[in-house]
C-alpha angles and dihedrals in degrees: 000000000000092000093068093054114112105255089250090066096050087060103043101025092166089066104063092109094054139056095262093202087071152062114222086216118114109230098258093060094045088054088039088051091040097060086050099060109134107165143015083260088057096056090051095049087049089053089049086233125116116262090238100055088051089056097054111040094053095040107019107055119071109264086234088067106049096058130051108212125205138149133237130196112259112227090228089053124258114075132279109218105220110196105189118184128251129239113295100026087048095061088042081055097048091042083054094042088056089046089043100049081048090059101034114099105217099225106214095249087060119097105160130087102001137116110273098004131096137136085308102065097025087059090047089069096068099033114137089016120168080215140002122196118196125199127184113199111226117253095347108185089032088060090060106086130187095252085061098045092051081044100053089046083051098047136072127326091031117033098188113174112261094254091065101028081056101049090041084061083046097063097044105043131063127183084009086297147104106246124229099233104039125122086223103052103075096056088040091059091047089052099048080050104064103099105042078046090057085038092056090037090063094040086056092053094049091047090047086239130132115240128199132156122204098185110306086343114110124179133181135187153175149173092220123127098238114027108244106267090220090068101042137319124189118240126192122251110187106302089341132086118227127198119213126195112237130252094244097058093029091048076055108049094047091049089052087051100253129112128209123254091227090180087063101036111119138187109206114204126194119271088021120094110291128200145165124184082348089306113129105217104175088121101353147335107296138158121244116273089228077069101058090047091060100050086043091050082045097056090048085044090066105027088055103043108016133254097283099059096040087057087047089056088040101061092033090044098028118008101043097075083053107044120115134187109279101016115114114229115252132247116258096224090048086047096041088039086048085052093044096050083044092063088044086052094053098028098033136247087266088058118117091221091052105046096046096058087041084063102041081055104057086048105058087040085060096040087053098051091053 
């Protein structure tokens, strides 16, 4: 009998009567239990999982065999290494991500990964901007090692006792570092960001500027005449203008352990292109209009030579500078339906864009399955 359980329930096998993937504690007792938390022993039972199971699967098995590892191309060039979780660790992480979301306080400037935020809203808040400055900090989730995870989980606001600061950092780091890939990692990042994010917060409002972070991604803007100085300032190299980022929100981002991206840093002026998380905002958020050509040249694609063909250009022309070991090619209508709901979500569902290659949509899907 047992052969033919999923492997879920092999694991855990006194959870077959429950979603694993979830704890059946509302968000206000999770936070409540987690400030409680005591004891190793306390952090398994939080997490509704033996304390022996925890242990080994975060000490006993080898460290080569809880994480897949694969690259993707970074859009900038260069690789970006995605270690995702297997199997049980991975529920574990998902059980701590839902404690964690429950605990964390969403500061205003943070729009990712957060209920009811996301590159919308994060672009909103710098739409019609005199100037708009954007920052990427350099190998965000990397620079987060596993000393100032069990820190942060000892610090303030949440004072948890070393053991279990130490085994919750345990859960969520592999190699003393924050893995690309992992369900705790967003909200982890977030965490170990509040106070640079309270400290930016009160630098925008000194320099009369607005702040939000989407990630790794930090914008500022104003509609001041000169852009504040202790934010950035351009400088002249040769025929070329520089901007450098300056001292006063530097000073703030390497005392918080993070380092700036200068190759992507960008001072956005009005009546020039404006854009925030690949979001123009010059009026309003709004998606590139490279974006809308290549659904459009999707849609022809598939209304002129079939399904069939349109799926054999994507993953030749598209898919193939993406595609890892162990990941099943997707399918081109649930890629072309994903980037036109994408344009729904920025331009809206009353949008005329939206709505005709919705349409056309609808149309050649129906025509394919005849």
């Amino acid at each position: 009998m047992t052969a033919n359980l999923p492997q879920w329930q092999l694991i855990f096998p006194h959870l077959q009567n429950q979603n694993p993937l979830l704890l059946q504690d509302s968000p206000e007792e999770l936070t409540i239990k987690f400030y409680q938390l005591k004891t190793p022993l306390d952090v398994a039972k939080l997490l509704n999982i033996p304390h022996k199971r925890l242990v080994y699967h975060l000490y006993l098995v080898d460290s080569q065999r809880r994480y897949k590892t694969f690259t993707i191309p970074k859009k900038s060039g260069g690789e970006r290494q995605i270690s995702t979780p297997i199997t049980a660790l991975k529920i574990i992480q998902q059980k701590l991500n839902q404690v964690l979301q429950a605990v964390y306080q969403v500061k205003p400037s943070v729009h990712g990964f957060v209920q009811d935020k996301n590159i919308v809203t994060n672009a909103k808040a710098h739409v019609k901007k005199r100037y708009v400055l954007n920052l990427d900090l350099e190998d965000f989730f990397p620079s987060v090692n596993f000393g100032r995870v069990r820190g942060m989980f000892m610090g303030i606001p949440y004072h948890l006792p070393p053991d279990v600061a130490t085994i919750l950092a345990q859960i969520c780091c592999q190699n003393n570092q924050l893995p690309q890939g992992a369900p705790t990692s967003p909200i982890v990042t977030n965490m170990i960001c509040g106070k640079m994010d309270s400290q930016l917060q009160r630098l925008a409002k000194d320099c009369k500027a607005t702040y939000t972070r989407y990630a790794d991604d930090i914008t500022f803007s104003t509609t001041l005449k000169d852009f504040p100085a202790d934010l950035a300032y351009i400088v002249n190299e040769g025929d070329k203008e520089k901007v450098v980022v300056g001292d006063r929100l530097l000073s703030i981002i390497r005392e918080n352990g993070f380092s700036v991206n200068e190759k992507k840093t960008r001072l956005q002026t009005k009546g020039n292109h404006q854009e925030v998380t690949g979001l123009t905002t010059n009026q309003f958020p709004n998606v590139d209009r490279c974006f809308v050509r290549q659904v459009r040249a999707m849609l022809h694609a598939w209304a002129k030579f079939g399904l069939e063909s349109a799926q054999k250009e994507f993953e030749e022309k598209y898919y193939h500078k993406a595609r890892f070991s162990g990941k099943e090619t997707p399918r081109f209508q649930d890629v072309l339906k994903g980037k036109i709901e994408f344009i729904g979500m920025v331009k809206g569902k009353h949008d005329q864009i939206y709505s005709k290659f919705l349409s056309q949509y609808r149309l050649l899907l129906t025509l394919s399955n005849n």
